[in-house]
mmCIF file of the C-alpha atoms, coordinates in Angstrom:
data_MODEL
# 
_entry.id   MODEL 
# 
loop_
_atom_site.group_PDB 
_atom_site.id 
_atom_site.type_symbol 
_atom_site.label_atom_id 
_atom_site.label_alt_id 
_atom_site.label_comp_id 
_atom_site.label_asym_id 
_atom_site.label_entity_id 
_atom_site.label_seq_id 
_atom_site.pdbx_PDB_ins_code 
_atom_site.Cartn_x 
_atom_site.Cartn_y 
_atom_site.Cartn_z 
_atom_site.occupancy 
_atom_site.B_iso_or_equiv 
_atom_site.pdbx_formal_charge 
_atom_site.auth_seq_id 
_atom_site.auth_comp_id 
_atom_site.auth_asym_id 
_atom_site.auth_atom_id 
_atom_site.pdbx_PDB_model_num 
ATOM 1   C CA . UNK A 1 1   ? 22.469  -46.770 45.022 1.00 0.00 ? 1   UNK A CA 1 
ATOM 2   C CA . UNK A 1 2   ? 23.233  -44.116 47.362 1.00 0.00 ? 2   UNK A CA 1 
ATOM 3   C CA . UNK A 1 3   ? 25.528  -41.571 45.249 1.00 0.00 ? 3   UNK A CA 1 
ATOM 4   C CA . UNK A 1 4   ? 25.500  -39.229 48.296 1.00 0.00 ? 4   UNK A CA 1 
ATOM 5   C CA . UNK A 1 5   ? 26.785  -41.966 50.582 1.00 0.00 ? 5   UNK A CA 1 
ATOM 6   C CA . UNK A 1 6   ? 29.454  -43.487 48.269 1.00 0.00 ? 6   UNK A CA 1 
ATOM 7   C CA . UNK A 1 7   ? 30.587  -39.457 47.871 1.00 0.00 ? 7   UNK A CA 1 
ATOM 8   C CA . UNK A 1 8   ? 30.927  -39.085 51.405 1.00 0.00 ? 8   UNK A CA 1 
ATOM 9   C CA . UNK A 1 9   ? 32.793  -42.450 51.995 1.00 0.00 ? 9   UNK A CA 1 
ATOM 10  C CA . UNK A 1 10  ? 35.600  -41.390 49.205 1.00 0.00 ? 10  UNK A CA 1 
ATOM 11  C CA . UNK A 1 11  ? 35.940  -37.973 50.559 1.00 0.00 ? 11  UNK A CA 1 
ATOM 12  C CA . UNK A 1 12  ? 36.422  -39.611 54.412 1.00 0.00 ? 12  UNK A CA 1 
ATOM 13  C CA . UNK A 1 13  ? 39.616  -40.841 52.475 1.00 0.00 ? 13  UNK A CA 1 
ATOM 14  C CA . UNK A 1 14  ? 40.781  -37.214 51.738 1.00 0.00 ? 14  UNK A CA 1 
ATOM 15  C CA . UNK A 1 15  ? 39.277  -33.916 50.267 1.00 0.00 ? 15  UNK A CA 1 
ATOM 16  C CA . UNK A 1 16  ? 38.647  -33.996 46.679 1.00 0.00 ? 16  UNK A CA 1 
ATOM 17  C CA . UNK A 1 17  ? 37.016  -32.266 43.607 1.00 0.00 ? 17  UNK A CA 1 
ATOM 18  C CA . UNK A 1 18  ? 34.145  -33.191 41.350 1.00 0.00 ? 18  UNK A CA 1 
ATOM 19  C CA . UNK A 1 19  ? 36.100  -35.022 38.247 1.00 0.00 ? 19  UNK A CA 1 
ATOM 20  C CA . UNK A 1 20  ? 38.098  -36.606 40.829 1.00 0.00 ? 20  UNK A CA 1 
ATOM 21  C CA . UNK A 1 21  ? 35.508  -38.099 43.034 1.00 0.00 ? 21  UNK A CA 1 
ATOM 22  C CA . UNK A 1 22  ? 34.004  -39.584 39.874 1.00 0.00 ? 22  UNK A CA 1 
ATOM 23  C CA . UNK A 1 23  ? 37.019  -41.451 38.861 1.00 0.00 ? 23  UNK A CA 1 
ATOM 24  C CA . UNK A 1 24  ? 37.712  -42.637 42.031 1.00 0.00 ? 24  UNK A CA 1 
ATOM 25  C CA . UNK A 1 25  ? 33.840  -43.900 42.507 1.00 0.00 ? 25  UNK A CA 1 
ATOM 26  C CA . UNK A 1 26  ? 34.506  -45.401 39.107 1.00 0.00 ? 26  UNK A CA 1 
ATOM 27  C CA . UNK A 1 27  ? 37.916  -47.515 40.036 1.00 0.00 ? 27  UNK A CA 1 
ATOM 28  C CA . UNK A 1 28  ? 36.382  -48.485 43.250 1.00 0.00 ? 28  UNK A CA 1 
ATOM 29  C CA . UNK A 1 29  ? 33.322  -49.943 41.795 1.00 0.00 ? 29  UNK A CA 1 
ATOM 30  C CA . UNK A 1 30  ? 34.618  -51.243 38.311 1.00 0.00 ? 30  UNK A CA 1 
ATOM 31  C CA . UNK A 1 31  ? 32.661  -48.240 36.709 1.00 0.00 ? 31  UNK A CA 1 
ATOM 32  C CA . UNK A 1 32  ? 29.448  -50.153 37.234 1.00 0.00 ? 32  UNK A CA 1 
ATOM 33  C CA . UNK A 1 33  ? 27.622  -46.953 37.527 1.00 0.00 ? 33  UNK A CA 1 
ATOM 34  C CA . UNK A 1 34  ? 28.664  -44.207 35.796 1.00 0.00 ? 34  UNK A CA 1 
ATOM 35  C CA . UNK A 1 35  ? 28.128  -40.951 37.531 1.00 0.00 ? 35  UNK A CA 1 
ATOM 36  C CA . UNK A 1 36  ? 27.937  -37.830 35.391 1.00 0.00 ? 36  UNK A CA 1 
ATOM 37  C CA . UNK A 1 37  ? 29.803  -34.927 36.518 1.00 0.00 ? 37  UNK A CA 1 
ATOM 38  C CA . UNK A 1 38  ? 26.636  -32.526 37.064 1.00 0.00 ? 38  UNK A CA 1 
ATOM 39  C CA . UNK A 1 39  ? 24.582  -34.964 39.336 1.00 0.00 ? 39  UNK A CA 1 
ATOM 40  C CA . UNK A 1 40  ? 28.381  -35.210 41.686 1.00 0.00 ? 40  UNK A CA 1 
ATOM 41  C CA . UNK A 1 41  ? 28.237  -31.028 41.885 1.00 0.00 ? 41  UNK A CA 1 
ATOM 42  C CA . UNK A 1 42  ? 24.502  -31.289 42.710 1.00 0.00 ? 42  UNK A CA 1 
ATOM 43  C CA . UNK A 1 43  ? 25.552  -33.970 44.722 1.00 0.00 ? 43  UNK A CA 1 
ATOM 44  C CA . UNK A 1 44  ? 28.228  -31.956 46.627 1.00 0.00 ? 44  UNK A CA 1 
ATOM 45  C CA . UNK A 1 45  ? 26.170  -28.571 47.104 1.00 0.00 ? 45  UNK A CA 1 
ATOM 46  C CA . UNK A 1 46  ? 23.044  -30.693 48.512 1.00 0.00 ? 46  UNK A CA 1 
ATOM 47  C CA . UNK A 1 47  ? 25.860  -32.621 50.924 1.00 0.00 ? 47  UNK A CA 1 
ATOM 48  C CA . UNK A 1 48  ? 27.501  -28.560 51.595 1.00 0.00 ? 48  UNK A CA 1 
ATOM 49  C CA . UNK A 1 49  ? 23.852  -27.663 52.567 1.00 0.00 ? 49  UNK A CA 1 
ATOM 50  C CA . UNK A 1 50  ? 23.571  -30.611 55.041 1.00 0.00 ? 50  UNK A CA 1 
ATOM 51  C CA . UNK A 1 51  ? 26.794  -30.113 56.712 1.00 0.00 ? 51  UNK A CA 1 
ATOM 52  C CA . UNK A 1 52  ? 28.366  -32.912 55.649 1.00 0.00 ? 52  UNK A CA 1 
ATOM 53  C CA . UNK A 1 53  ? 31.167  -31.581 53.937 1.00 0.00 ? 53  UNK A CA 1 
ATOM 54  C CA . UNK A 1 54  ? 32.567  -28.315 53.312 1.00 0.00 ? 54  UNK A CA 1 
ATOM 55  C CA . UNK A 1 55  ? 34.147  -26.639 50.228 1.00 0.00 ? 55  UNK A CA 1 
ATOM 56  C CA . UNK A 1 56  ? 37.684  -26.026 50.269 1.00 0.00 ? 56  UNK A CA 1 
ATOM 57  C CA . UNK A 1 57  ? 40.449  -24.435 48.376 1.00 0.00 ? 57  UNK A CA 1 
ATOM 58  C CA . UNK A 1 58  ? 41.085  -23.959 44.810 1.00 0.00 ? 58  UNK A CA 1 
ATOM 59  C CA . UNK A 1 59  ? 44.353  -25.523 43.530 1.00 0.00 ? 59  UNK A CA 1 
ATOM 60  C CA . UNK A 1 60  ? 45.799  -23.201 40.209 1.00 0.00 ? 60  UNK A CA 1 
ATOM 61  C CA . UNK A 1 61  ? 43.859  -25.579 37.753 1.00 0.00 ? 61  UNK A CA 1 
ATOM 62  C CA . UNK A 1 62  ? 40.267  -23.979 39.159 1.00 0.00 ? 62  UNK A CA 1 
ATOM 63  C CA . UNK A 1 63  ? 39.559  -27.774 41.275 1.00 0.00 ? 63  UNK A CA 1 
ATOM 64  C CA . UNK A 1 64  ? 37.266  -26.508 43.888 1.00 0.00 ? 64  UNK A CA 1 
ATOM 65  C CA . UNK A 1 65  ? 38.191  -29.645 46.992 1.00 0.00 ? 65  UNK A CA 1 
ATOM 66  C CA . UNK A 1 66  ? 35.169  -30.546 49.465 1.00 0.00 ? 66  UNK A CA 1 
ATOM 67  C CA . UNK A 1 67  ? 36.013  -32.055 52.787 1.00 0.00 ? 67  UNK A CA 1 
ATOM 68  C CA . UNK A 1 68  ? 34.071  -34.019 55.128 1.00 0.00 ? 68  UNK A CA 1 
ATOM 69  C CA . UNK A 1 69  ? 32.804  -32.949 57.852 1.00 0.00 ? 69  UNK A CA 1 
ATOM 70  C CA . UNK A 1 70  ? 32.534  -34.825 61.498 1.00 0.00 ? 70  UNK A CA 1 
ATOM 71  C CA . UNK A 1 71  ? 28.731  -35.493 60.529 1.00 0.00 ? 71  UNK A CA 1 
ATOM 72  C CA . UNK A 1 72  ? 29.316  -36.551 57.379 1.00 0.00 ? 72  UNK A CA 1 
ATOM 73  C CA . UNK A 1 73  ? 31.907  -38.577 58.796 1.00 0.00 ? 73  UNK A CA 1 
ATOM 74  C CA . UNK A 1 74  ? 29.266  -39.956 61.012 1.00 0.00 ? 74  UNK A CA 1 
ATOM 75  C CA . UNK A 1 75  ? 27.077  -40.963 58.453 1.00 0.00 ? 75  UNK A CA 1 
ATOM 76  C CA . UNK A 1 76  ? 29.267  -42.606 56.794 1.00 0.00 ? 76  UNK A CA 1 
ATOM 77  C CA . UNK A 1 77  ? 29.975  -44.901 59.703 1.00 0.00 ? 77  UNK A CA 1 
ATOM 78  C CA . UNK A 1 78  ? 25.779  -45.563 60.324 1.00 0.00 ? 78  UNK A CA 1 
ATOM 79  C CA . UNK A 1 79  ? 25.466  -45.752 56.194 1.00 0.00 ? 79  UNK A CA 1 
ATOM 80  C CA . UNK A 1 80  ? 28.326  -48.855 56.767 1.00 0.00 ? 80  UNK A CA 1 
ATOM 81  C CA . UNK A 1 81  ? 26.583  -50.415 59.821 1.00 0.00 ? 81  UNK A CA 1 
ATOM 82  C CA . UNK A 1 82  ? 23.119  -50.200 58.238 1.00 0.00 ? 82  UNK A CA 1 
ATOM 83  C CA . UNK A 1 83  ? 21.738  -52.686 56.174 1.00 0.00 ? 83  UNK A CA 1 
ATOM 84  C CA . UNK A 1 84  ? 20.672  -52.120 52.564 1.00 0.00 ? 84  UNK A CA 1 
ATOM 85  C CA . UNK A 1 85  ? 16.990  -51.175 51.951 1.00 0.00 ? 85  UNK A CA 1 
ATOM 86  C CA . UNK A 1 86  ? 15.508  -52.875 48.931 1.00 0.00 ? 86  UNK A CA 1 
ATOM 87  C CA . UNK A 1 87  ? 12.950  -50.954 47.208 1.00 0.00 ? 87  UNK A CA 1 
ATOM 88  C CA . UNK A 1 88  ? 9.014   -53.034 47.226 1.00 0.00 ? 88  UNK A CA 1 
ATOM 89  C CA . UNK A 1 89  ? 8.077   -53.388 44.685 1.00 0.00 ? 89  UNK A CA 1 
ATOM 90  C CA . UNK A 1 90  ? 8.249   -50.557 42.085 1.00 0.00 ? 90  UNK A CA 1 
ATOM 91  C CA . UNK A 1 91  ? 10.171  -53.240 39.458 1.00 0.00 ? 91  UNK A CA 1 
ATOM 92  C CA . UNK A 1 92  ? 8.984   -51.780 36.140 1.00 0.00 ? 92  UNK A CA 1 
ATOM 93  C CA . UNK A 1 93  ? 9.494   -55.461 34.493 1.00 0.00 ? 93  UNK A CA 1 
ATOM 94  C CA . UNK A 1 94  ? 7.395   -56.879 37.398 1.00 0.00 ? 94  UNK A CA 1 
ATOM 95  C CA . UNK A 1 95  ? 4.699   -54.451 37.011 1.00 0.00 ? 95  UNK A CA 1 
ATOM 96  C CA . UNK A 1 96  ? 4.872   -54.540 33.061 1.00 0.00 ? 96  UNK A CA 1 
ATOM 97  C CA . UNK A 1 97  ? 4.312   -58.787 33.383 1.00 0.00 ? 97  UNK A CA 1 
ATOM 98  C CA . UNK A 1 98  ? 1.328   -58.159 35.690 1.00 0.00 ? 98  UNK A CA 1 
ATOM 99  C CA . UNK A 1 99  ? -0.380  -55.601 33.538 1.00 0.00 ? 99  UNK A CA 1 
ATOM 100 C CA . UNK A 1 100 ? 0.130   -57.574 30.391 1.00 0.00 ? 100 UNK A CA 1 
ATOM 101 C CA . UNK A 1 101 ? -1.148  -60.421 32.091 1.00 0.00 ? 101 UNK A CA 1 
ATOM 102 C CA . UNK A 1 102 ? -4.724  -59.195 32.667 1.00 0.00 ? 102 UNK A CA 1 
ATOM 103 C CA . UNK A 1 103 ? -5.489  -56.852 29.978 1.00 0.00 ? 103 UNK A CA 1 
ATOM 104 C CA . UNK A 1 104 ? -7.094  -58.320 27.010 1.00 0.00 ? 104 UNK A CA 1 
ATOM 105 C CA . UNK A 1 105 ? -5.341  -58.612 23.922 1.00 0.00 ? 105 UNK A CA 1 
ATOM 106 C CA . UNK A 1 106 ? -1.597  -58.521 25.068 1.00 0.00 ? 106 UNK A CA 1 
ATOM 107 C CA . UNK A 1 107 ? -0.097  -61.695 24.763 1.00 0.00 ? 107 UNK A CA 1 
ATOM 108 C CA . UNK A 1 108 ? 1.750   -61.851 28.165 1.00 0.00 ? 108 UNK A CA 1 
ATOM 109 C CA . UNK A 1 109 ? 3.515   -65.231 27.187 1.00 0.00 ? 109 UNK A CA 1 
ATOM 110 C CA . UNK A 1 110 ? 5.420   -63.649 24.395 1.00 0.00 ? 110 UNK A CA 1 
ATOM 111 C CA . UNK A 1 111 ? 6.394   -60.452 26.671 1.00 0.00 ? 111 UNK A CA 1 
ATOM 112 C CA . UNK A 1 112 ? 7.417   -62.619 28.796 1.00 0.00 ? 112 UNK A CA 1 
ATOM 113 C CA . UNK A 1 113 ? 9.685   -64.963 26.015 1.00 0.00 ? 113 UNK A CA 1 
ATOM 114 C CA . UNK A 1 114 ? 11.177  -61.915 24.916 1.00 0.00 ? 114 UNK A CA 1 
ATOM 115 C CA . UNK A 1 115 ? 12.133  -60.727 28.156 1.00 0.00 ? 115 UNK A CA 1 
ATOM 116 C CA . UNK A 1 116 ? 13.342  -64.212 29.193 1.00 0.00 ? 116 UNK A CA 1 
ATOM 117 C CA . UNK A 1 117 ? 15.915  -64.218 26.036 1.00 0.00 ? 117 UNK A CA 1 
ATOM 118 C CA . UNK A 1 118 ? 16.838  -60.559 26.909 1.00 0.00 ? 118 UNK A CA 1 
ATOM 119 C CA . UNK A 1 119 ? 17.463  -61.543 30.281 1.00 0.00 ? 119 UNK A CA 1 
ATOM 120 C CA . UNK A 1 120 ? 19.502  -64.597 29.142 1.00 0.00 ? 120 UNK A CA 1 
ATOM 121 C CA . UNK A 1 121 ? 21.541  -62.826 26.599 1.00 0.00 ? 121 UNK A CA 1 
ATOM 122 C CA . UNK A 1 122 ? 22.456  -60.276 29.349 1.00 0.00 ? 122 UNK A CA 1 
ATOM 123 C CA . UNK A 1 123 ? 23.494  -62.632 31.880 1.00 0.00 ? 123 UNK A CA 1 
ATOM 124 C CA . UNK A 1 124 ? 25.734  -64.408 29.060 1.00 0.00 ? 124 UNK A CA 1 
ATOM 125 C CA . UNK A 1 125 ? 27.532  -61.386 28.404 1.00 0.00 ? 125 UNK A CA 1 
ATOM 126 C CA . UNK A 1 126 ? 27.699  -60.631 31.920 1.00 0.00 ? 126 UNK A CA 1 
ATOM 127 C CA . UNK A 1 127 ? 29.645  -64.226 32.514 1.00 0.00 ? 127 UNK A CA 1 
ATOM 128 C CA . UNK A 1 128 ? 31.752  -63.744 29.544 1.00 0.00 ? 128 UNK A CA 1 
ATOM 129 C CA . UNK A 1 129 ? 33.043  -60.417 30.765 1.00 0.00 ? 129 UNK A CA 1 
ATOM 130 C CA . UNK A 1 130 ? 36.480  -59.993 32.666 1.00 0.00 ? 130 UNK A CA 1 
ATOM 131 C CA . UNK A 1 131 ? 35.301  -58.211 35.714 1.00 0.00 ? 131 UNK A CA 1 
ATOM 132 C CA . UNK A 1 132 ? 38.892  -56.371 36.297 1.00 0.00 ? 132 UNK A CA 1 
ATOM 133 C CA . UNK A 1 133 ? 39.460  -56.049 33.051 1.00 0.00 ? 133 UNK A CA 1 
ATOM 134 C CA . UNK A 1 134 ? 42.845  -53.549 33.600 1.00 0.00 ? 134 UNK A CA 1 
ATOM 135 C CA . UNK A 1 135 ? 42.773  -52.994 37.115 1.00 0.00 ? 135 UNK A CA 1 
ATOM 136 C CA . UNK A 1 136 ? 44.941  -54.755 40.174 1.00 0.00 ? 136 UNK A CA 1 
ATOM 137 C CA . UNK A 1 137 ? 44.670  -56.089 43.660 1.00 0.00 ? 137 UNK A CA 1 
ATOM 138 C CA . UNK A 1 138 ? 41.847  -54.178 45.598 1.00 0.00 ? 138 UNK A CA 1 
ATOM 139 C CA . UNK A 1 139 ? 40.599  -52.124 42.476 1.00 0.00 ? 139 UNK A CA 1 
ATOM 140 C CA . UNK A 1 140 ? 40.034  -55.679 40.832 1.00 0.00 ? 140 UNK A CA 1 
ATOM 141 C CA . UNK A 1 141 ? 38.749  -56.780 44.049 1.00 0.00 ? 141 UNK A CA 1 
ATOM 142 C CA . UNK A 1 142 ? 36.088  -54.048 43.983 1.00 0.00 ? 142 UNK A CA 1 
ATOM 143 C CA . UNK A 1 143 ? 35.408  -54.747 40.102 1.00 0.00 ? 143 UNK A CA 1 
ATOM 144 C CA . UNK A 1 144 ? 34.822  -58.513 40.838 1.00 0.00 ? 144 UNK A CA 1 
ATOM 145 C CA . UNK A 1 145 ? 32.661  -57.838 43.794 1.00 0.00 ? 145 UNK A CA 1 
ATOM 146 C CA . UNK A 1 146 ? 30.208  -55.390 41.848 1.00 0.00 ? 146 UNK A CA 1 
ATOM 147 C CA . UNK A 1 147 ? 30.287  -57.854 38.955 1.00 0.00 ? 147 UNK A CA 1 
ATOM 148 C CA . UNK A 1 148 ? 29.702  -60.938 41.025 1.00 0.00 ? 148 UNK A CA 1 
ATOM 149 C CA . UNK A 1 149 ? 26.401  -58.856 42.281 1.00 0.00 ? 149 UNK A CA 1 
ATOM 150 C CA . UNK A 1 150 ? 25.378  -58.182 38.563 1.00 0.00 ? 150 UNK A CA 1 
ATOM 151 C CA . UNK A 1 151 ? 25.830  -61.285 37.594 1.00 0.00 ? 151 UNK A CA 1 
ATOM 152 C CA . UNK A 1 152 ? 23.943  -62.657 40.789 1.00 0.00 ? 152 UNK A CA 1 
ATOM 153 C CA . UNK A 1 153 ? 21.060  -60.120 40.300 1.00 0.00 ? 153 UNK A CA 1 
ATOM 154 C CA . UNK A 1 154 ? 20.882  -61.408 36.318 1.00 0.00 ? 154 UNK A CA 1 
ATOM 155 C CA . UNK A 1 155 ? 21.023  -65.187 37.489 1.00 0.00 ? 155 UNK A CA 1 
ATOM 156 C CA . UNK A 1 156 ? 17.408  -64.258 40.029 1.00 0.00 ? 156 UNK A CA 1 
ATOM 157 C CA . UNK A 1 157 ? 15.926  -62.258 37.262 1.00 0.00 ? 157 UNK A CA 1 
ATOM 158 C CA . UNK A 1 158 ? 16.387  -65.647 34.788 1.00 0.00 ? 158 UNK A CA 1 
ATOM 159 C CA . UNK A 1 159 ? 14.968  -67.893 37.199 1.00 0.00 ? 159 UNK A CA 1 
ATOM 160 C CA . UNK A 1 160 ? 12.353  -65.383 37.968 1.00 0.00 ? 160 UNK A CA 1 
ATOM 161 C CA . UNK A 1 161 ? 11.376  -64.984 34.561 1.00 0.00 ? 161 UNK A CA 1 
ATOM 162 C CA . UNK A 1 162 ? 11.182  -69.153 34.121 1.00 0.00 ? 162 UNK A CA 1 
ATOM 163 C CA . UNK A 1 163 ? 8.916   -68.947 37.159 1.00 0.00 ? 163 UNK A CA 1 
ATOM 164 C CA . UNK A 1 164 ? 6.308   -66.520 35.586 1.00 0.00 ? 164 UNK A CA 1 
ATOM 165 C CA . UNK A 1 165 ? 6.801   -68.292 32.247 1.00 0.00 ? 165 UNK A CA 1 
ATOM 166 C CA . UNK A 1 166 ? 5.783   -71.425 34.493 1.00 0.00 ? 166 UNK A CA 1 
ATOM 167 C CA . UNK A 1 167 ? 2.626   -69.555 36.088 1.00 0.00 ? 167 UNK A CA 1 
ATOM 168 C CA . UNK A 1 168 ? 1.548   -68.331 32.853 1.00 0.00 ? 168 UNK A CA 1 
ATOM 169 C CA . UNK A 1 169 ? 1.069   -71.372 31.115 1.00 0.00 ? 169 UNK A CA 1 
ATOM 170 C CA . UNK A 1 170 ? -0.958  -72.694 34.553 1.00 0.00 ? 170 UNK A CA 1 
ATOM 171 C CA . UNK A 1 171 ? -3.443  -69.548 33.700 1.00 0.00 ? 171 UNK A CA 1 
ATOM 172 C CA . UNK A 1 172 ? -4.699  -69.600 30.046 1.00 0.00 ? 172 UNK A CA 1 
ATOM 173 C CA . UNK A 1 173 ? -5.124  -65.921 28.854 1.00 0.00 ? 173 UNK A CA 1 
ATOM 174 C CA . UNK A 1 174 ? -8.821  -66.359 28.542 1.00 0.00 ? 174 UNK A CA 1 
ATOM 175 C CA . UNK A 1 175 ? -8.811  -66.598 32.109 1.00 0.00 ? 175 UNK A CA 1 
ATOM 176 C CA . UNK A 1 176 ? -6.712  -63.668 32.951 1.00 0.00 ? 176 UNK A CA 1 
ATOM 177 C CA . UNK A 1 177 ? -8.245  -60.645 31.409 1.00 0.00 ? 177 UNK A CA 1 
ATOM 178 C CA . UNK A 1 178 ? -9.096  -58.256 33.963 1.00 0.00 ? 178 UNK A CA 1 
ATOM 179 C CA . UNK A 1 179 ? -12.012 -55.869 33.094 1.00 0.00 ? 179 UNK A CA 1 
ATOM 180 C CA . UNK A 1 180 ? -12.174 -52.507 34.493 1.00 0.00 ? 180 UNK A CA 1 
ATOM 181 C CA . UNK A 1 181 ? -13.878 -52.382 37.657 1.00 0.00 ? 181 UNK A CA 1 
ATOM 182 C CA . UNK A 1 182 ? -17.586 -51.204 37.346 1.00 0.00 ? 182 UNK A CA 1 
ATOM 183 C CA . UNK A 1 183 ? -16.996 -48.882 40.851 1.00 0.00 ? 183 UNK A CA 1 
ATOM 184 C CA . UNK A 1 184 ? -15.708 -45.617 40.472 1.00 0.00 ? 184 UNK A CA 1 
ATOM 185 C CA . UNK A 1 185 ? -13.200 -44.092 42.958 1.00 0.00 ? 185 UNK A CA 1 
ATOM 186 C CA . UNK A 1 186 ? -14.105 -41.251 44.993 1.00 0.00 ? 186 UNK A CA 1 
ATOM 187 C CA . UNK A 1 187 ? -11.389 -38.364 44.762 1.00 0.00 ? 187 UNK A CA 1 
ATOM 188 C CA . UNK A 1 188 ? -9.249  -37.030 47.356 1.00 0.00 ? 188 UNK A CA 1 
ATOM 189 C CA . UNK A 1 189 ? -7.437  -38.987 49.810 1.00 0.00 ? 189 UNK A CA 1 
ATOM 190 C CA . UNK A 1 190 ? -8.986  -42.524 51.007 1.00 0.00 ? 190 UNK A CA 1 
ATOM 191 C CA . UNK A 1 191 ? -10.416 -42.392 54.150 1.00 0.00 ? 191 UNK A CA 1 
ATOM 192 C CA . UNK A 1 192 ? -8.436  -43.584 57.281 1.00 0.00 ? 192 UNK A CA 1 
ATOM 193 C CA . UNK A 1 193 ? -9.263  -46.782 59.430 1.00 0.00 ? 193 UNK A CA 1 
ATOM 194 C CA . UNK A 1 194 ? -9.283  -46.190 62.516 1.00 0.00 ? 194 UNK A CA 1 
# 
């Protein structure tokens, strides 16, 4: 999730301060994600730095407001237009599975029982929650949507889970073990193919 972005998108609405911006990221997303104050103010100098927004007044209650800038305007607008990059493969679950299934000793099948319930149990209380639970028309819009994606993302990870489950059981765990390779890795960078 791109906290900078999301920043930058609220402020295009109207100059804020730090506690505000974090309650309004929280209605607009159903408080999903909680942002702590200190990574928004981070958050804020980093986007100052850019020139992406710029820091305002101070009202009488010491609220130091940032403003976007035309750039950060801008990339807004590109951050909108552009698809979402998914991340690899750097899934610690994924890469858990895979080492459990080749090392000796570790019983991949229950890891992967236990993580199948876990995953079950969440998506369960996922479906049983209210999405909008106190808010009204676009702010429970906004919580729905962001639900409707956990609950989506829990659903895959389930099915996933019954699919490794699946290959598992193919793959007896005498046949998995993977012993450590007998060559040794030079050090430094690996060389380049030309």
């Amino acid at each position: 999730m791109s906290v900078r972005r999301s920043l930058l998108a609220i402020l295009d609405q109207g100059p804020c301060y730090g506690y505000q911006l974090r309650a309004e990221f929280d209605r607009r997303t159903g408080g999903a994600w909680p942002l702590n104050v200190g990574q928004i103010y981070n958050t804020l100098e980093r986007l100052e730095r850019d020139g992406l927004v710029v820091k305002g007044d101070t009202d009488e209650h010491g609220h130091v407001y940032y403003a976007i800038t035309d750039a950060g305007r801008a990339d807004v607008r590109a951050w909108f237009e552009e698809a979402v990059s998914r991340p690899a493969a750097r899934d610690e679950l994924a890469v858990k599975i895979a080492l459990a299934a080749t090392l000796p000793g570790v019983e991949a099948d229950v890891l992967v029982a236990g993580e199948h319930a876990a995953a079950r149990e969440r998506l369960s209380a996922l479906r049983a929650q209210d999405a909008a639970d106190d808010a009204y028309g676009a702010e429970a819009l906004a919580a729905e949507i962001v639900h409707e994606g956990l609950v989506a993302q829990a659903e895959a990870e389930v099915a996933w889970l019954g699919r490794v489950a699946a290959r598992l059981a193919q793959h007896p765990e005498s046949t998995r073990a993977v012993a450590l390779s007998e060559r040794r890795p030079k050090r430094g960078r690996p060389a380049r193919v030309a």
